[in-house]
ZAFIRO-865590 format. One record per residue (C-alpha): x, y, z; residue in three letters; residue number from 0. Coordinates in steps of 0.02 Angstrom, whole numbers, plus 50000, padded with zeros to 5 digits. Layout:
N
       X       Y       Z   res     n
       X       Y       Z   Ala   NUM
...
end
This chain:
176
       X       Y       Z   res     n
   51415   53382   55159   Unk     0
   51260   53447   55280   Unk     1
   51333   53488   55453   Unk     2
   51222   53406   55579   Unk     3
   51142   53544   55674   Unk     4
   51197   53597   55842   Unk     5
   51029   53629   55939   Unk     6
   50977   53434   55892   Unk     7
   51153   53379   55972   Unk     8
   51131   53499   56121   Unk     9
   50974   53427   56162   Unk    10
   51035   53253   56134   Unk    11
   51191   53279   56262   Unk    12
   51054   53366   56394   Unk    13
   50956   53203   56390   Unk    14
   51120   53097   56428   Unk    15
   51147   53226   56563   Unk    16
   50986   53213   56646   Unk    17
   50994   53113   56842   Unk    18
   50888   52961   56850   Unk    19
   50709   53005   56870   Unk    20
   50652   53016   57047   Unk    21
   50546   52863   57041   Unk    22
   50709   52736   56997   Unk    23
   50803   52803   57172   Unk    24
   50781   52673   57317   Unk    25
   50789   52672   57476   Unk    26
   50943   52598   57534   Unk    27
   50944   52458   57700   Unk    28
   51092   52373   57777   Unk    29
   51173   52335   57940   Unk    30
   51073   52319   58099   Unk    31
   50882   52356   58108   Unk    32
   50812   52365   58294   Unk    33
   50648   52414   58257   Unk    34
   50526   52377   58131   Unk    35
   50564   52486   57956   Unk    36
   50409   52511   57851   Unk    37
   50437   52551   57701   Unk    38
   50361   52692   57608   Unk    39
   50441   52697   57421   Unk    40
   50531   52553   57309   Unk    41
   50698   52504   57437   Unk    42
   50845   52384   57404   Unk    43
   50967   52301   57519   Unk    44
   51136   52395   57500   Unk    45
   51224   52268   57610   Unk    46
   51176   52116   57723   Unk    47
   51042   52149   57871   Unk    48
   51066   52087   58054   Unk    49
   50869   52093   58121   Unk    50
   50870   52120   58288   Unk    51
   50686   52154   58315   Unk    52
   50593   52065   58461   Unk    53
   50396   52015   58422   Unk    54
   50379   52098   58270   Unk    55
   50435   52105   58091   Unk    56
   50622   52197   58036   Unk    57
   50543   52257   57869   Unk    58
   50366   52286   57835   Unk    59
   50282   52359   57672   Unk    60
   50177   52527   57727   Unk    61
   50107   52574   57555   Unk    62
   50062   52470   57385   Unk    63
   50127   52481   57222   Unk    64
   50319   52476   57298   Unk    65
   50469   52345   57272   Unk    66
   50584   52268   57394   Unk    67
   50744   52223   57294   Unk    68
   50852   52107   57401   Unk    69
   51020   52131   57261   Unk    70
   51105   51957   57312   Unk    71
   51115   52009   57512   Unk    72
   51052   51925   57663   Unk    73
   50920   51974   57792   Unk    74
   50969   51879   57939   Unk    75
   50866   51863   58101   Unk    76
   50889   51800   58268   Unk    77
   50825   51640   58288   Unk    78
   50935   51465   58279   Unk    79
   50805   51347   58255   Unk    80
   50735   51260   58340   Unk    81
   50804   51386   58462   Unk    82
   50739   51563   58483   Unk    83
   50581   51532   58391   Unk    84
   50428   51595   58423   Unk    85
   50318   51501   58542   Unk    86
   50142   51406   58502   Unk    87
   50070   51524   58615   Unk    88
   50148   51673   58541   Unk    89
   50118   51646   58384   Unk    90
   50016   51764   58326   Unk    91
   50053   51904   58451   Unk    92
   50245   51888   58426   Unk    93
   50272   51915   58236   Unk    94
   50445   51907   58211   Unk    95
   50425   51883   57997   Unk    96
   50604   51937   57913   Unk    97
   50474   52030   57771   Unk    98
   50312   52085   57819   Unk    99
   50179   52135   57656   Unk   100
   50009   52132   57731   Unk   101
   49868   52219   57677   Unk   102
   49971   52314   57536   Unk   103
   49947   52253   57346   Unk   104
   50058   52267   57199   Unk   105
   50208   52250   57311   Unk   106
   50363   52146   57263   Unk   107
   50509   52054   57355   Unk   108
   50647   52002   57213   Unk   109
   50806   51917   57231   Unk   110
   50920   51857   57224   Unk   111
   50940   51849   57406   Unk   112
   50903   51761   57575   Unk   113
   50806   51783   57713   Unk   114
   50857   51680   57854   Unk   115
   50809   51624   58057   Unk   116
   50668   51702   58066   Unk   117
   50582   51646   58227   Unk   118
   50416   51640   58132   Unk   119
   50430   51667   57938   Unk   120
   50574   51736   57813   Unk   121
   50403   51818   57703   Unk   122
   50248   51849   57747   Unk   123
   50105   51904   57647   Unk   124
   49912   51922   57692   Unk   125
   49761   52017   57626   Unk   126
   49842   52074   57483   Unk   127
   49835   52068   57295   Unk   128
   49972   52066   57150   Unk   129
   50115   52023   57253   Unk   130
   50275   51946   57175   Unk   131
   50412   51841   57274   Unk   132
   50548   51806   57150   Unk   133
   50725   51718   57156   Unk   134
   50705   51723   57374   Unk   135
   50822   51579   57467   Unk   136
   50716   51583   57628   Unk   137
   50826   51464   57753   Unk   138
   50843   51391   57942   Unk   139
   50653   51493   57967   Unk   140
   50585   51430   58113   Unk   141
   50406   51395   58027   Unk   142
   50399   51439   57847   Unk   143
   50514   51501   57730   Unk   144
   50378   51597   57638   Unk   145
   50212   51585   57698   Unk   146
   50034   51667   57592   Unk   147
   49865   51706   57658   Unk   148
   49728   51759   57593   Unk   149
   49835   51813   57440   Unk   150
   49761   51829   57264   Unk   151
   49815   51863   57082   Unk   152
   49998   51838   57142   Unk   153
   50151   51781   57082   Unk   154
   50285   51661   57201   Unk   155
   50411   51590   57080   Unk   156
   50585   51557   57084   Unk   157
   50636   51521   57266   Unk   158
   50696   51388   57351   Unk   159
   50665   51347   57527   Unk   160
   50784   51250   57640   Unk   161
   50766   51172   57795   Unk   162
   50636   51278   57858   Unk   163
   50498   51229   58012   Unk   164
   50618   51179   58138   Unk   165
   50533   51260   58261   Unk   166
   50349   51245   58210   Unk   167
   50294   51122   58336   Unk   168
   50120   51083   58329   Unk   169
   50112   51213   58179   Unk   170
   50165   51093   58035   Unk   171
   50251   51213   57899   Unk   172
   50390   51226   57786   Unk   173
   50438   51270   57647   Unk   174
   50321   51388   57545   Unk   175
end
């Protein structure tokens, strides 16, 4: 009987050994953001998110070719619609989005997960290419749940949007 050899099975165990490569670590979010958080690199939520950022987005994409991953938590933001939503004449000074990916391409936001009372919209993408919005709930927004301008060669499949655009006034919005 051959005995296996033991440089083959050394160099087998090293490769079991090995830490994740650098580019599968995430950036980890949770608890209260106060302040806008661009992200640089691929993130995930590592627990739910309380958004307390006034007139402009809690998370914004800063760089393309990065991933949002939302793991089955909740992004959560201050409005009660129709309550605490962004005014008509506000609304494009005061961007209060939950998600923010404009101007950035081959970014991703994937569920499962919700993004909620938003006092504009859960998502928000514009100017940008190759983005995917997968298996998002975007609920109680106060104009849409997901909203995309200006957006090519993209992918939005999966979510469901609920009772979004009670707070869009003149704006008539809703779901995606």
């Amino acid at each position: 009987m051959k005995r296996p050899n033991p440089v083959v099975w050394l160099g087998a165990l090293t490769l079991v050994a090995l830490p994740p490569a650098a580019h599968e670590r995430r950036v980890q979010i949770s608890g209260t953001i106060t302040t806008t958080l661009t992200i640089f690199e691929d993130a995930e939520l590592a627990g739910d998110v309380m958004c307390e950022v006034e007139g402009a987005p809690c998370v914004a994409f800063g760089a393309p070719d990065i991933t949002l991953r939302l793991q089955g938590f909740t992004m959560r933001g201050r409005a009660e619609p129709p309550n605490r939503c962004v005014s008509i004449a506000d609304f494009f000074t005061k961007v209060e989005d939950g998600i923010s990916m404009v101007g950035q391409s081959g970014v991703a936001v994937l569920g499962p997960g919700r993004v909620e009372n938003f006092a504009r919209y859960g998502i928000f993408a514009m100017s940008s290419s190759t983005v995917t919005i997968r298996r998002v709930t975007a609920a109680d927004n106060c104009f849409s749940g997901i909203q995309v301008w200006t957006v090519s060669d993209s992918e939005v499949t999966e979510n469901v949007s609920a009772r979004n655009a009670m707070g869009s006034q003149a704006f008539p919005c809703g779901g995606i």
